[in-house]
Kinemage of the C-alpha trace (Angstrom):
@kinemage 1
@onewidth
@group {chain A} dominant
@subgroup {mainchain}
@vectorlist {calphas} color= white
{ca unk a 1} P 90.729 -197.477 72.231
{ca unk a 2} L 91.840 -193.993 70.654
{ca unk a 3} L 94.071 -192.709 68.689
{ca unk a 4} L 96.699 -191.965 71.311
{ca unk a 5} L 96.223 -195.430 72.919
{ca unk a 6} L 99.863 -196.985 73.198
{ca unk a 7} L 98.733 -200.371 71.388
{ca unk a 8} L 97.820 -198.875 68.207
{ca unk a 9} L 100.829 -198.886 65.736
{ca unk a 10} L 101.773 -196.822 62.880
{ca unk a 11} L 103.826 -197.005 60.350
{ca unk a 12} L 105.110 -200.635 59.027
{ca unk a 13} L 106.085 -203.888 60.134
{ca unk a 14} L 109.640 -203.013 60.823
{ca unk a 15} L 108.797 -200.378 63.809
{ca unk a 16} L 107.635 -203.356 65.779
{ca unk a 17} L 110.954 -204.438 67.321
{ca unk a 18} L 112.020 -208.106 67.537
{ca unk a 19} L 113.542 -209.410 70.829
{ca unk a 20} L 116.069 -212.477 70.705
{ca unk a 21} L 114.972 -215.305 72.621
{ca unk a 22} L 115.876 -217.909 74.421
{ca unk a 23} L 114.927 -221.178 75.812
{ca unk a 24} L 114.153 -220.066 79.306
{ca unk a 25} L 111.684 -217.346 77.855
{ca unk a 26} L 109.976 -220.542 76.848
{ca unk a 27} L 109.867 -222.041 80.229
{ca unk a 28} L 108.246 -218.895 80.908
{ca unk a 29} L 105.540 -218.755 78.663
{ca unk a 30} L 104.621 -222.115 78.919
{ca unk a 31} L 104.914 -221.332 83.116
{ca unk a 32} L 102.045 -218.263 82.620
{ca unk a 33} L 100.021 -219.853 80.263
{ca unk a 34} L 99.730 -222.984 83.011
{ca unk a 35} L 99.079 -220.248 85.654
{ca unk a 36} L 96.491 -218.361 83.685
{ca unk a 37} L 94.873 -221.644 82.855
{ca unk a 38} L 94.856 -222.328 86.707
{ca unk a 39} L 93.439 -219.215 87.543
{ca unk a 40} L 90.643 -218.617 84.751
{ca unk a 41} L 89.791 -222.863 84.468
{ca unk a 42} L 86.097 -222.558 83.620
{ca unk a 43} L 86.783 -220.121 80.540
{ca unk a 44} L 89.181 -221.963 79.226
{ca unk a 45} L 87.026 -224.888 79.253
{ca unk a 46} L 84.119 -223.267 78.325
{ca unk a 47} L 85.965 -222.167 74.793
{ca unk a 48} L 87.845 -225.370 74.437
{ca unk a 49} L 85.667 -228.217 75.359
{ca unk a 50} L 84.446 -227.890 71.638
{ca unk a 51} L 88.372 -229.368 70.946
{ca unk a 52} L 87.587 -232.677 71.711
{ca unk a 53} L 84.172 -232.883 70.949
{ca unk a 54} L 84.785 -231.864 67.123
{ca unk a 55} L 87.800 -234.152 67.227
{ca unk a 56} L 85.735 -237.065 68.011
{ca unk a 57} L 83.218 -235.935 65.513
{ca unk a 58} L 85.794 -235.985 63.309
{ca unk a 59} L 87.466 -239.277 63.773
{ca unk a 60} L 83.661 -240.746 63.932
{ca unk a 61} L 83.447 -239.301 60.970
{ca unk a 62} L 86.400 -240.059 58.920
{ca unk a 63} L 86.261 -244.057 60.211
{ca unk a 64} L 84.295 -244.416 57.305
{ca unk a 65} L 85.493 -246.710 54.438
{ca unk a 66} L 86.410 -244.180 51.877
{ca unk a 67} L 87.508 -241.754 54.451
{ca unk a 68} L 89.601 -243.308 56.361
{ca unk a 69} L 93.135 -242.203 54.683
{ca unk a 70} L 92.115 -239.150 55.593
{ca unk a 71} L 92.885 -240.016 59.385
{ca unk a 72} L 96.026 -238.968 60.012
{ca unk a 73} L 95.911 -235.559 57.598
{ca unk a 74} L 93.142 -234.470 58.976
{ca unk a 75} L 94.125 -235.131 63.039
{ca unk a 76} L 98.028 -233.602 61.559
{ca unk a 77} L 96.008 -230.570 60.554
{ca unk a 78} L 93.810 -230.177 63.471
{ca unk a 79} L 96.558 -227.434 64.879
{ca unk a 80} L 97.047 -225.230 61.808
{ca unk a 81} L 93.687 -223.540 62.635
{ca unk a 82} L 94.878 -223.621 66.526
{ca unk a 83} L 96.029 -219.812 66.386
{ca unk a 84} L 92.934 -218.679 65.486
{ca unk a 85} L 91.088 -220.793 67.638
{ca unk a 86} L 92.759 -219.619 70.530
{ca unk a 87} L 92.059 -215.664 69.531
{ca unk a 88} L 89.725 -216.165 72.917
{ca unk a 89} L 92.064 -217.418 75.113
{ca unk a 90} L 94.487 -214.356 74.608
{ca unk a 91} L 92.063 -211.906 75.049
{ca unk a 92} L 91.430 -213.057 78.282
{ca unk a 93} L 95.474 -213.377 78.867
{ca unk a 94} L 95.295 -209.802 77.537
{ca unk a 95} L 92.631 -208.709 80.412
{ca unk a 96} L 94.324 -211.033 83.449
{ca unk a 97} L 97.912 -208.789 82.603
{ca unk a 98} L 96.037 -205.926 82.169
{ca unk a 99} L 94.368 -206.520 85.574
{ca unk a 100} L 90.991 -205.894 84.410
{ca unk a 101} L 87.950 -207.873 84.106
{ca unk a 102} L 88.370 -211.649 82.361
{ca unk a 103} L 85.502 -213.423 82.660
{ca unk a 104} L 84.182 -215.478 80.634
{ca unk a 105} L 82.395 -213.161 78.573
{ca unk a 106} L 85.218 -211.163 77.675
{ca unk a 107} L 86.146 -214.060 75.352
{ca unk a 108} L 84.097 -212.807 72.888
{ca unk a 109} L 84.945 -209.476 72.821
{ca unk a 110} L 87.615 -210.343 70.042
{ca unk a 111} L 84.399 -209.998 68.009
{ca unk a 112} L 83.786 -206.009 68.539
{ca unk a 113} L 87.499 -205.715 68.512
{ca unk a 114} L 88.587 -203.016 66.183
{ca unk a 115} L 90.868 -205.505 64.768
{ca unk a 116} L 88.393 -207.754 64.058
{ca unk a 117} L 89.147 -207.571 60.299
{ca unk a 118} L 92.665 -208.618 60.557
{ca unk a 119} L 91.803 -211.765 62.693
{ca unk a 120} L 88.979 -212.785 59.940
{ca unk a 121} L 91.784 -212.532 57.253
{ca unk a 122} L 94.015 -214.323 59.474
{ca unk a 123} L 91.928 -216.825 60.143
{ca unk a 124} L 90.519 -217.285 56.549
{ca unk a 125} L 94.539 -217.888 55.566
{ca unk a 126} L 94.829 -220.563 58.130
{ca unk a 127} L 91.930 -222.302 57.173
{ca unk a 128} L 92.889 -222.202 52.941
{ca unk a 129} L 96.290 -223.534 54.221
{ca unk a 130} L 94.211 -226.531 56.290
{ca unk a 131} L 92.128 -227.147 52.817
{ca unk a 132} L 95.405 -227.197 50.872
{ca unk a 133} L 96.805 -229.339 53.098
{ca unk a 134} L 94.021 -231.790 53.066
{ca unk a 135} L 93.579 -231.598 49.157
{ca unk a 136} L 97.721 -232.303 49.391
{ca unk a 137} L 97.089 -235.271 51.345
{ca unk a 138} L 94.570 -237.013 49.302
{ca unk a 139} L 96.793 -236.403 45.881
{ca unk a 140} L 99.868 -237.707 47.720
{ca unk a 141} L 98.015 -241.221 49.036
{ca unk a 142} L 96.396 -241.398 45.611
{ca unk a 143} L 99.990 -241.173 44.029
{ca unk a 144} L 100.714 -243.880 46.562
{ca unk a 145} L 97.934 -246.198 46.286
{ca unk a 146} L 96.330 -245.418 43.416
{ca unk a 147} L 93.481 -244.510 44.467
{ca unk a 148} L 93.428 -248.225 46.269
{ca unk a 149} L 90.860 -247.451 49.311
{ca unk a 150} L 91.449 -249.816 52.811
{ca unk a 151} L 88.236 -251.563 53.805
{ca unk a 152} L 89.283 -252.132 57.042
{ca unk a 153} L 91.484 -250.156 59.755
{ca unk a 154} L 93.820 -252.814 60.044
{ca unk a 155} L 94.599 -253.471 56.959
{ca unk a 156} L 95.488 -249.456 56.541
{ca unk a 157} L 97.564 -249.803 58.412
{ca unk a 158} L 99.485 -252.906 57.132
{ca unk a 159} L 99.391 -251.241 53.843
{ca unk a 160} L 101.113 -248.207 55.287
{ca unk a 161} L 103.714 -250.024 57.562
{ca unk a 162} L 104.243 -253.116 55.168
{ca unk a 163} L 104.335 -252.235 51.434
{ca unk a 164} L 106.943 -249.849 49.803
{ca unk a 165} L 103.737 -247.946 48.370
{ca unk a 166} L 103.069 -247.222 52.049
{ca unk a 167} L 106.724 -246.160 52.731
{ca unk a 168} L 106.631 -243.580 50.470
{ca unk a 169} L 103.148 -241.727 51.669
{ca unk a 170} L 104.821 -241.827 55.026
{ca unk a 171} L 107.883 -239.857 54.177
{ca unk a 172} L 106.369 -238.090 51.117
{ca unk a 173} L 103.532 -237.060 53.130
{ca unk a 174} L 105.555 -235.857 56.098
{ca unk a 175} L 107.547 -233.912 54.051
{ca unk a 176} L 105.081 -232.196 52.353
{ca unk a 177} L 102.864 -231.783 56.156
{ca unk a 178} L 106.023 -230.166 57.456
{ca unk a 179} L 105.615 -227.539 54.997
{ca unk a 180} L 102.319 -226.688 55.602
{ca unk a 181} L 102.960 -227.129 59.298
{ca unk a 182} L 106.077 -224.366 59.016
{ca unk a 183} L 104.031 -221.934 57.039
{ca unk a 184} L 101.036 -221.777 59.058
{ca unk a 185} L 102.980 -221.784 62.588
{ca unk a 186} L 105.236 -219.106 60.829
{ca unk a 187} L 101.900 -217.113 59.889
{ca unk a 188} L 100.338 -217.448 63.289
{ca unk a 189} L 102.901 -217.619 65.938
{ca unk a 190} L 102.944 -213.913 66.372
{ca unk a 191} L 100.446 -212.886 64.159
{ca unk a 192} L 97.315 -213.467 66.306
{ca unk a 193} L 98.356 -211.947 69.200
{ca unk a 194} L 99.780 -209.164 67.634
{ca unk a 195} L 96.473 -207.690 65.692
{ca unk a 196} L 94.626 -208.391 69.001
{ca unk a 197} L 96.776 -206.210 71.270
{ca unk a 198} L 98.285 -203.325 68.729
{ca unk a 199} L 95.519 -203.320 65.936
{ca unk a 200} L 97.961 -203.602 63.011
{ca unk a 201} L 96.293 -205.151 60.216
{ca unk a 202} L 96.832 -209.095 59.095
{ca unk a 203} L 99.588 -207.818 56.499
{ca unk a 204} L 101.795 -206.073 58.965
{ca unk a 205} L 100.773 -208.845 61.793
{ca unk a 206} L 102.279 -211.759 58.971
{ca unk a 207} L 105.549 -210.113 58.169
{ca unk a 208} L 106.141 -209.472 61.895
{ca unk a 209} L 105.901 -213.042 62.672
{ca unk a 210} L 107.442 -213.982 60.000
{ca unk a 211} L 110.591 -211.844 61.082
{ca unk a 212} L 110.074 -213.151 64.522
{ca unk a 213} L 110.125 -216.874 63.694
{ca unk a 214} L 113.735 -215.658 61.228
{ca unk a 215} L 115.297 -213.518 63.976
{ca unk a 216} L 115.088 -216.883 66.628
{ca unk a 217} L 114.982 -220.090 64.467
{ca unk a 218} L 116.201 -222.455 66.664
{ca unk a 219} L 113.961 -220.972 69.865
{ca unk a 220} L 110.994 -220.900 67.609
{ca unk a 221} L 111.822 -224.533 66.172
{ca unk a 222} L 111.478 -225.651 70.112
{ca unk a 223} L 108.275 -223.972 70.894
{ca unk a 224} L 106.884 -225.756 67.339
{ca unk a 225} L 108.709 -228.431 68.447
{ca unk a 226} L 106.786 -228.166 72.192
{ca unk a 227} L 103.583 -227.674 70.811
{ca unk a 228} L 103.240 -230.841 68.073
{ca unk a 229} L 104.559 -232.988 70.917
{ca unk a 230} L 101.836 -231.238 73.425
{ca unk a 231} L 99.092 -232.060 70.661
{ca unk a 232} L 99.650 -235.272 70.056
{ca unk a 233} L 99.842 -236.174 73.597
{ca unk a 234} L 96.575 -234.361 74.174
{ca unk a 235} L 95.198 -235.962 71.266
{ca unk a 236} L 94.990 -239.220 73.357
{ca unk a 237} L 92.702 -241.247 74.494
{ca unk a 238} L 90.008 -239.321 71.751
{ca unk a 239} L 91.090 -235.578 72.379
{ca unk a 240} L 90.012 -235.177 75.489
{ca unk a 241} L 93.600 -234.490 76.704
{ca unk a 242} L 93.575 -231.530 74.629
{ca unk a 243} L 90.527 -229.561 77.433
{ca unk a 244} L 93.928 -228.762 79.042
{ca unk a 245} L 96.662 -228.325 76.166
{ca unk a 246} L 94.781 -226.275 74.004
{ca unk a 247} L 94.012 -223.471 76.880
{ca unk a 248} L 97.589 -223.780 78.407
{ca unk a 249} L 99.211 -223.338 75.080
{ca unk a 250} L 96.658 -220.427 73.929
{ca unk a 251} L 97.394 -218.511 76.755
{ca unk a 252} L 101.605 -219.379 76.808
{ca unk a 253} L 101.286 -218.176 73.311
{ca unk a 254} L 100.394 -214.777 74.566
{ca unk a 255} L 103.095 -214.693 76.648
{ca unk a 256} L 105.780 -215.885 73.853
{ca unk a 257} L 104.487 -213.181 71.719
{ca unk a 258} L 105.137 -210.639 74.847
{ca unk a 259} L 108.638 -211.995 74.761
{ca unk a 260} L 109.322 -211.529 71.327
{ca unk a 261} L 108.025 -208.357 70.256
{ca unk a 262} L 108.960 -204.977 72.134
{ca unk a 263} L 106.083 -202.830 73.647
């Protein structure tokens, strides 16, 4: 791009405009992102097929004796990295509305991107707010339990669902995961698409969806909302659900972020 190429912004976050939204813009996002999914099927599988995979890897993994209270933080914390995971998928949104080439190569183009910087910092946030999270999650069960490790899945889960120690990692631990959960979906929302398609860097990109996510709380609460449901529901049986949630909601993500801030 040059210097006289619309998408390139100057000056600060505040020139970037911030559109109201509403429920049915939504509808709409969510209705694009299905039809982009639809149109381009093989690239989004081709980028997302490694969702399930590494989620089974994972919960492989973590089925281990000493790992296995990680479980649930670690499958809760699968989507604060989703953002950046999708920086593929909106590129290729980016090229369908552009009506120029999308296929599946193009996904990597994010990688010669002038922004590329911004996305790396972006995505290096994300990921320190995943190890927080995780390191959060293992104090909080050890607060719980201390440091008592389940030998057996079942009786994890009677521990969690019978004993007043278990009580209090559930709602401790959700409370503390909904934090994490709001700051990296108020980070990312916006943020990803935005260094992408204008080439602001990851400073500018943050406080703009951070103003986004303040100028529509209740709007933005639904799409979180939309998405956490849509995760979890992909997230069964063993991820596999999520070869079409994770492309449908990378590319509706675009969209949202076309609703929400002016061009």
């Amino acid at each position: 791009m040059t210097a006289d190429d619309p998408a390139i912004v100057s000056g600060d976050s505040a020139s970037l405009e911030i559109r109201k939204i509403g429920f049915s813009d939504l509808r709409d996002a969510l209705a694009k992102g299905y039809d982009d999914f639809t149109a381009m099927p093989s690239h989004a599988v081709f980028l997302c097929i490694i969702y399930p995979i590494i989620g089974v890897i994972l919960l492989r993994f973590i089925t281990g004796q000493s790992l296995l209270p990680m479980l649930f933080p670690v499958v809760a914390g699968y989507a604060l990295v989703g953002p950046f995971a999708a920086i593929g998928l909106y590129e290729l949104s980016r090229r369908r509305e552009l009506g120029i080439d999308a296929s599946p190569a193009h996904i990597f183009e994010v990688l010669w991107a002038p922004s590329i910087g911004a996305v790396a910092a972006l995505g290096v946030l994300l990921t320190l707010i995943f190890v927080f999270w995780l390191v959060a999650a293992q104090e909080i069960y050890r607060y719980a339990f201390n440091g008592v490790i389940p030998t057996s899945f079942d009786e994890f889960a009677r521990l969690i669902f019978t004993t007043h120690a278990g009580w209090i990692l559930v709602f401790l631990g959700n409370g503390v995961g909904f934090l994490f959960a709001l700051t990296a979906f108020s980070v990312g929302v916006v943020s990803f698409p935005l260094v992408l398609d204008r080439h602001v860097d990851a400073a500018r990109a943050i406080v703009t969806s951070l103003r986004a996510v303040a100028a529509n709380p209740v709007t933005m609460a639904a799409w979180g909302l939309i998405v956490a449901v849509a995760l979890a529901l992909g997230s069964l049986p063993l991820f596999v659900g999520l070869i079409v949630v994770m492309p449908v909601l990378g590319h509706a993500t675009w969209h949202l972020y076309r609703h929400v801030v002016v061009h």
